[in-house]
N, C-alpha and C positions, 0 to 999 in steps of 0.2 A: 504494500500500500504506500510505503514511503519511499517508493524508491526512486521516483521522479520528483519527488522533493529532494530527494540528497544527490542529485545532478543540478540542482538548478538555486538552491538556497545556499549561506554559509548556516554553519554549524551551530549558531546561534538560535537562528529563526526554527533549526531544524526540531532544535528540543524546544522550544516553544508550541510550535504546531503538536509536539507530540504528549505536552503535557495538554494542552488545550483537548484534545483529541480525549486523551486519557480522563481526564477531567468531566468530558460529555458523557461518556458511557456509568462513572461512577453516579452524575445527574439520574442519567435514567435507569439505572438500577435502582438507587435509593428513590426514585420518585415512583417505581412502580411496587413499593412496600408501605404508603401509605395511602390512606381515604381518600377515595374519589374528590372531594368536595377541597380537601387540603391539598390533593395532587394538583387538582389546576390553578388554584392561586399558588401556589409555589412553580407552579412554570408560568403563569400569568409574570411573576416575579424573575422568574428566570429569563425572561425576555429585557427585560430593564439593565440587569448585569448585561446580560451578553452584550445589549449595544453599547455601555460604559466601553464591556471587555474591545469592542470591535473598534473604537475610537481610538483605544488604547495601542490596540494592536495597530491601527493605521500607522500613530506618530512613531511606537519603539521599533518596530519592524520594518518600514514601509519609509520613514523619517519625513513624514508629510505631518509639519504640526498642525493640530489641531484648530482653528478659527473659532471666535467667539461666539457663535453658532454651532456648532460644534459642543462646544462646551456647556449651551445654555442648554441644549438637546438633550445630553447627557444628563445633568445636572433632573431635568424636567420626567425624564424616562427613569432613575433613581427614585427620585422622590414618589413616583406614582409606583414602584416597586416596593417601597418602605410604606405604601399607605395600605394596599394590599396585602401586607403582611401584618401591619401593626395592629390595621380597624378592630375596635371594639366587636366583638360577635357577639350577635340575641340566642342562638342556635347552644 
């Protein structure tokens, strides 16, 4: 699976992709051992990281920084992530 990434990345990026990688599959293990109803707010949530994460990934990997857009996007995609997870439940 990696092996046209390690023709064409430096060695850096290479373990980044691989723990990101690595990282996704432990999501979806542990996200398929909980309740339905807490499974999709935590990928509801998991969508707010990832784009953080893909920002992220843009500037350290890519070296395209980020623009103040960018950052409000990020910042706005978090925050609706932490509201999702924090909300009071009646249930």
């Amino acid at each position: 699976m990696f092996r046209d990434l390690e023709l064409v990345a430096p060695r850096r990026i290479r373990g980044l992709a691989r723990t990101r990688y690595c990282s996704l599959v432990v999501f979806g293990w542990l996200l398929a051992q909980v309740e339905t109803v807490a499974a999709g707010r935590a990928f509801a949530a998991y969508g707010g990281v990832y784009i953080a994460a893909s920002v992220l990934w843009m500037w350290l990997a890519e070296g395209h920084r980020p623009d103040r857009w960018d950052a409000l996007g990020t910042a706005v995609c978090l925050l609706g992530a932490a509201i999702i997870l924090a909300a009071p439940r009646t249930n």
